[in-house]
N, C-alpha and C positions, 0 to 999 in steps of 0.2 A: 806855161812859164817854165825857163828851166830853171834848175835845181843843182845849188850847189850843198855844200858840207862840209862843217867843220868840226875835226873831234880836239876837245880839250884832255889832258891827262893830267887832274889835278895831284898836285904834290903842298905838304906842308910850308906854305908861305911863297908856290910859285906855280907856276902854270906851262904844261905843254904845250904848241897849236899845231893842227896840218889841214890844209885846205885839202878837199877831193872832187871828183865830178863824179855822174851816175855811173861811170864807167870803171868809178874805183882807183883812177890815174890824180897821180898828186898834182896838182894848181899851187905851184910855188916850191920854194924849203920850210920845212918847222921853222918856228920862233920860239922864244920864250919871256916870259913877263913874270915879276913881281907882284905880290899880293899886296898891292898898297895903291896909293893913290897915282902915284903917277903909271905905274901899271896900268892900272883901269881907261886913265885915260889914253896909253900909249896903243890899248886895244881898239880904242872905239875910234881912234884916227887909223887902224888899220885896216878896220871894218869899212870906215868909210872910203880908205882906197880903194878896198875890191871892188866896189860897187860903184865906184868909178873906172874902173877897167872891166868891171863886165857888168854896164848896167842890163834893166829890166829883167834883174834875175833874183830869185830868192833863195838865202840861205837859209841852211838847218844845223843847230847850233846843238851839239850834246855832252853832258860832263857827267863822268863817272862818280856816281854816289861815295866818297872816302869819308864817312864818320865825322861829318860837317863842316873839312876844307872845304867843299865846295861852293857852298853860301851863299861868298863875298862876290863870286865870279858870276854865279847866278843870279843873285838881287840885280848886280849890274848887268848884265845882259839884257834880265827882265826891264829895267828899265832904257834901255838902248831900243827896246821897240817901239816908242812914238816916234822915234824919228828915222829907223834902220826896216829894211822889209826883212825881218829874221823871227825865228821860230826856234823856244827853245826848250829843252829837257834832260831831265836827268835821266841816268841808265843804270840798271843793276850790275855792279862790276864781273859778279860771275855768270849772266850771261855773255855779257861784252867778250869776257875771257875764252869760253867756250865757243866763239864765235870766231875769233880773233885768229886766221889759219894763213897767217902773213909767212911764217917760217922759216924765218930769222933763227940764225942760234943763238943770240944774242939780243935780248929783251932790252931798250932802252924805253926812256920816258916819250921820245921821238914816235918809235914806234907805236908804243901804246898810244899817244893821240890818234895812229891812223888806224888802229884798230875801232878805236870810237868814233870814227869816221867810217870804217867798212861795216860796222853795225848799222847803222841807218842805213844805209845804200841796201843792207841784203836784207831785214827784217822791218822795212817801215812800218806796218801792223803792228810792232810791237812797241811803240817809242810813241808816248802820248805827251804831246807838243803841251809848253804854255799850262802845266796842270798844277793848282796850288797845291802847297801841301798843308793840310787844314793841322797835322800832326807834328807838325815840325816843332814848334817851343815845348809840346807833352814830352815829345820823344825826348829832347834835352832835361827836361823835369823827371822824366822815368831813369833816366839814366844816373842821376843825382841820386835818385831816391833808390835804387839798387847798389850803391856804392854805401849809401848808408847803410842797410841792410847786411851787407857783407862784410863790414866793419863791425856791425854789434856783433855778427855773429864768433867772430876771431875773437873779439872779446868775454867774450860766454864762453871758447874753448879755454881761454887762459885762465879764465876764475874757473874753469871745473880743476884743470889740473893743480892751479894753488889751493881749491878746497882741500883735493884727496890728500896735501902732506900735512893742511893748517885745522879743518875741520870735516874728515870724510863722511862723519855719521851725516850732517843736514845731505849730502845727496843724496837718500833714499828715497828724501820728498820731490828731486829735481830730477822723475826719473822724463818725466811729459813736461819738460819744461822749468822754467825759474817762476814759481807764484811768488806774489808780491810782498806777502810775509815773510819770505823767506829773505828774499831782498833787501825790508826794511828789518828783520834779524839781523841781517850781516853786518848792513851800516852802523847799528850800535856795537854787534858781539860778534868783531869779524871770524874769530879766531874761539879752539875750543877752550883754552885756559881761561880767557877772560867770558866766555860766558860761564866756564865753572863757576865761578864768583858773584855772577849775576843774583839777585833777588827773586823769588817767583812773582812777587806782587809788579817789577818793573818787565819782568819779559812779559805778564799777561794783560799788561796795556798797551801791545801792538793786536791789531788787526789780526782778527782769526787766530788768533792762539789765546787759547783758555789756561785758566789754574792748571788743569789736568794736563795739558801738552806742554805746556810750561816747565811742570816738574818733569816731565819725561824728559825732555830739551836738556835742562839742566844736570840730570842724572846720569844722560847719555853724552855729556860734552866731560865729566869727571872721570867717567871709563873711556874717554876715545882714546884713540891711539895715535892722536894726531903724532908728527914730530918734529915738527915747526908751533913755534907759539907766541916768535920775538915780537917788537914793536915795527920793525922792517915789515914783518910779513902783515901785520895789522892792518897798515898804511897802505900797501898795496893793495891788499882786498877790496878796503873803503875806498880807492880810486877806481877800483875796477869798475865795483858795484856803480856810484856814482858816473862813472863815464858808461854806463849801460845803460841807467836809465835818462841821461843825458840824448842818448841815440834813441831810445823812445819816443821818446817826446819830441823830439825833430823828424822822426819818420811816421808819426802821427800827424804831426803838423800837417806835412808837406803833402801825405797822403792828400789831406781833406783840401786843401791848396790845389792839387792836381785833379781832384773831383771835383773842385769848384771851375776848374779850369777847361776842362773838357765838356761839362754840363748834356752829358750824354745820358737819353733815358735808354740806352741798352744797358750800361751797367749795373741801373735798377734791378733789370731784367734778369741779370747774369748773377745779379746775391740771391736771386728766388730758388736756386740750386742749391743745394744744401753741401758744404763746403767750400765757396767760395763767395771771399769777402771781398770789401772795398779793394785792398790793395792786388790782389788777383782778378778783379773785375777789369780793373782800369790797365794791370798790365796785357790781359788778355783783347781787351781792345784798342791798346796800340796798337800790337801786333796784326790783330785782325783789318783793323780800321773800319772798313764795309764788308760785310757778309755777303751783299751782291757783287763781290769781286769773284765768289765760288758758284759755280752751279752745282755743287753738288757735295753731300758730307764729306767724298772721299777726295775732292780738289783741296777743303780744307786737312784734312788729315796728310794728305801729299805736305802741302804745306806745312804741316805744322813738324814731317817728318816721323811722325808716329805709324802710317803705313804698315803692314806687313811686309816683307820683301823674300821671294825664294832666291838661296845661296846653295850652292851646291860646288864642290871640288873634287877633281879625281882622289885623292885621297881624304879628303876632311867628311865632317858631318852635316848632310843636306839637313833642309828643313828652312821653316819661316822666321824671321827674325823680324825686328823694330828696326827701318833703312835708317833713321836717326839723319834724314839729310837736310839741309837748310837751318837755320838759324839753333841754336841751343836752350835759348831763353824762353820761346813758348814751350819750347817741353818742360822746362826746368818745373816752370809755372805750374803744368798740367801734372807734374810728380808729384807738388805738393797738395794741389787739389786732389789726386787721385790717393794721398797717404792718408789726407783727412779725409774724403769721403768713404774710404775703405771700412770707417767705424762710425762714422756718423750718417750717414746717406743709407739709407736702406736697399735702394735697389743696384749702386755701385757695390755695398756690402754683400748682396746675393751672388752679386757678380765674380765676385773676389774669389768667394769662397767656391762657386763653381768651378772657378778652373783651379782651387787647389786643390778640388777632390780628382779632377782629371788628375793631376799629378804635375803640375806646374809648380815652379818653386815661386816662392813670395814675390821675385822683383821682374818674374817672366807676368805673373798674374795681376801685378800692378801696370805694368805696359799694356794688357789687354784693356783694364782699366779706361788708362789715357785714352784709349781708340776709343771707346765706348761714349766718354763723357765731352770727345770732340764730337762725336756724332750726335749728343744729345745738345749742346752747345749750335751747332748748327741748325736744328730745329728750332733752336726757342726764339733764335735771333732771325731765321727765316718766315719764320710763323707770326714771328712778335706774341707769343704766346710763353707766360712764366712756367718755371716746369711742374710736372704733372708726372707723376709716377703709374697715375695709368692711361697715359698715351702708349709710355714705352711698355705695358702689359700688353696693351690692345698691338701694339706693333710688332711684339713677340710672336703672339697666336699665328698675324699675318703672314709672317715668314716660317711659321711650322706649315702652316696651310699650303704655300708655294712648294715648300721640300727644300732640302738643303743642295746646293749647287756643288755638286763632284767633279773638284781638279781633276781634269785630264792634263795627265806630261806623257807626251810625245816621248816613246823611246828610241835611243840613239841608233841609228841600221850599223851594225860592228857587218863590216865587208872583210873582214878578216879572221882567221884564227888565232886564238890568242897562241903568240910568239914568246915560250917559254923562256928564250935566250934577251928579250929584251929585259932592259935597266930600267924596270920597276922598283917600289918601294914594298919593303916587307907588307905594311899596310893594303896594297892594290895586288899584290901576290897572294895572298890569302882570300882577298875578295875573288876571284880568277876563277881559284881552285873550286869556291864555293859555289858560283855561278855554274862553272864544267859539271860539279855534281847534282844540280838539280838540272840539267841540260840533261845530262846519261838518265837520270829515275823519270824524267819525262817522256823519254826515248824509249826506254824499258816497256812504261806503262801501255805507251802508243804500240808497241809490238808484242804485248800479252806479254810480256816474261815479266816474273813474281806475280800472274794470276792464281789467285786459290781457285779449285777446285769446286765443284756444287756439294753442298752437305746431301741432298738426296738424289739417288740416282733412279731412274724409272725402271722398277720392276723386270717389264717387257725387255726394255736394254739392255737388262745385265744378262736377261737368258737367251738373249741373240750374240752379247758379247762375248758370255761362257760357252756357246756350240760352236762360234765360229773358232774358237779356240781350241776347241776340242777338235774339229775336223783337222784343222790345221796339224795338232799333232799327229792325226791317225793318218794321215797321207804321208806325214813323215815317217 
């Protein structure tokens, strides 16, 4: 059957089209349609002309992933196939992009459909027709719930910094956090004047604070040094406070909403790790979805961008870094699992501090981290097996047992000598020189000069070396 193509290039409330053939040659001009109803149907009377100008042929329909414009255009498509012979999919935009070698200097939305269109034609192996997305309302639910998240947190910076002018001494206790006392503190005694005043019999009827921290409370809000104390700044605090735990209790909800939503016993699996909870459970398995999308720990870690990656520059500093490529959110995730399990998890904890005794600073050693607990991640959801701290023992021995795998780099063949008059940098001039002098002590070495000497010399030899010297003179 042949095969035609068409790529859409979704835009906010409109749509690109361009027909193609396997040959990559356009079948028509772009069109464009509105995201509404008569849109919709203005497409499916278009579809049904092609297929009236080129019957017994089948289309292949793809639209670029844009952050859930695309949707409306797909639900409709999807259902245009009981009655249309079309096939259809969405595409990751930056492959499409990286594919896209049309070479225009001038990028329109025209264009772009035919680039979504020359992606099918040259990668159909990679374009999986007709596939539901079982993630699709989570991922809109995740996205909510990390807006909220990001909002409490903006709000926690601002009450820190109204603390430090209204009452600095309570952050001593906020160094790991806002505890809940402290919180229901604030909302009665936002401010250090009006707890000066406080009673110890009323401060020690909140939660976790006794007579004896009570008086200290008290004690220590009479000598602060706050220097704000007005009724203004009162008022703001108690709103802060209140719209914080406001954002609680709505990102708790929704959590248990989106755990009820997704009803995945991987995320079971995934809180048996010791630093990660519900809400890193569940964002880790959006992100993931299925584990059998990876063959292997280090396809996930590609993924997730946590990778090692060799960088090297004529002048900069080689060495392996974290490639940080593809999305930002599962690392973000895996940072904070990796900050909690660095003191809670015992064997990310050894890990830690392994390579700060190597001499890694804190946030290079925490990236090792990540790599580490994607790869443990990868086992427990490949295995379906909860974690176990001595698998990854038994797993260690096993790769002491094998030996450790020595990076060979290929070095560069220099067909030249180094050209003293070329326009180097100080930097690579210096390197030159260094390189020329272990080049000459190499050179030296390989033709005896600066050989010492034998500390014993044989007997015999030295009185064949002392006569032949002596004859030598007496001839003379």
């Amino acid at each position: 059957m042949f095969k035609y193509y068409l790529g859409c290039d979704v835009s906010k409330g409109y749509s690109d089209f361009q027909f193609i053939d396997k040959k990559k040659q356009k079948v028509g001009g772009s069109f464009q349609l509105d995201d509404t109803h008569t849109g919709h149907a203005a497409l499916y009377a278009r579809l049904k002309y092609f297929f009236k100008e080129h019957p017994g042929v089948q289309l292949h329909i793809a639209l670029e992933s844009t952050g859930g414009y695309e949707r409306n255009w797909y639900a409709s498509l999807v259902k245009f196939q009981s009655s249309l012979p079309i096939k259809v999919a969405i595409l990751n935009p930056a492959q499409v992009k990286s594919n896209n070698d049309v070479g225009h200097k001038v990028t329109t939305d025209a264009i772009s459909a035919y680039g979504v269109a020359a992606y099918m034609v040259a990668h159909p192996e990679k374009v999986n027709f007709n596939s539901q997305d079982y993630f699709a309302s989570p991922k809109r639910h995740w996205k909510f719930l990390r807006m909220l998240t990001r909002q409490k947190t903006q709000l926690f910076n601002l009450l820190e910094s109204e603390l430090y002018m209204v009452f600095p001494d309570i952050l001593t206790f906020c160094k790991d956090g806002y505890p809940q006392w402290v919180m229901k503190l604030l909302k009665l005694y936002p401010t250090a004047a009006r707890l000066s005043r406080a009673r110890v019999s009323k401060v020690a009827q909140i939660p976790y604070v006794n007579e004896q921290r009570a008086i200290e409370l008290i004690q220590e809000a009479k000598q602060s040094v706050a220097c704000v104390g007005d009724e203004l700044a009162e008022e703001l605090v108690r709103s802060l406070v209140a719209q914080i735990q406001q954002f609680e209790q709505q990102i708790k909800l929704h959590t248990q909403r989106l755990k009820h939503e997704l009803n995945m016993p991987e995320i079971e699996l995934l809180k048996t790790f010791i630093g990660i909870g519900d809400y890193s459970a569940i964002g880790l398995m959006i992100e993931i979805q299925s584990i059998h999308r990876f063959k292997r720990s280090q396809n996930l870690a590609s993924f997730f961008g946590v990778h090692p990656a060799f960088r090297q520059s004529g002048d900069g500093i080689s060495g392996f870094r974290m490639s940080k490529q593809g999305r930002k959110e599962p690392r973000r995730l895996l940072f904070l699992i990796a900050f909690s399990a660095s003191t809670s998890n015992p064997v990310i904890r050894q890990h830690y501090q392994m390579h700060l005794a190597k001499g890694m600073c804190s946030m290079a050693a925490l990236g090792a981290c990540m790599h580490k607990i994607t790869r443990i991640i990868f086992g427990m959801l490949k295995n379906n097996t909860p974690f176990n701290p001595a698998i990854d023992q038994m797993n260690r021995q096993r790769q002491k047992t094998r030996g450790e795998k020595k990076l060979s780099t290929a070095q560069i063949e220099r067909i030249q000598t180094f050209d003293k008059t070329a326009p180097i940098s100080r930097r690579q001039n210096k390197k030159r020189k260094e390189q020329e002098r272990l080049s000459q002590k190499a050179n030296g070495i390989m033709n005896g000069i600066g050989c010492s000497a034998p500390e014993e010399i044989n007997e015999n030899s030295s009185k064949i070396a002392n006569d032949l010297t002596g004859n030598v003179r007496c001839d003379e």
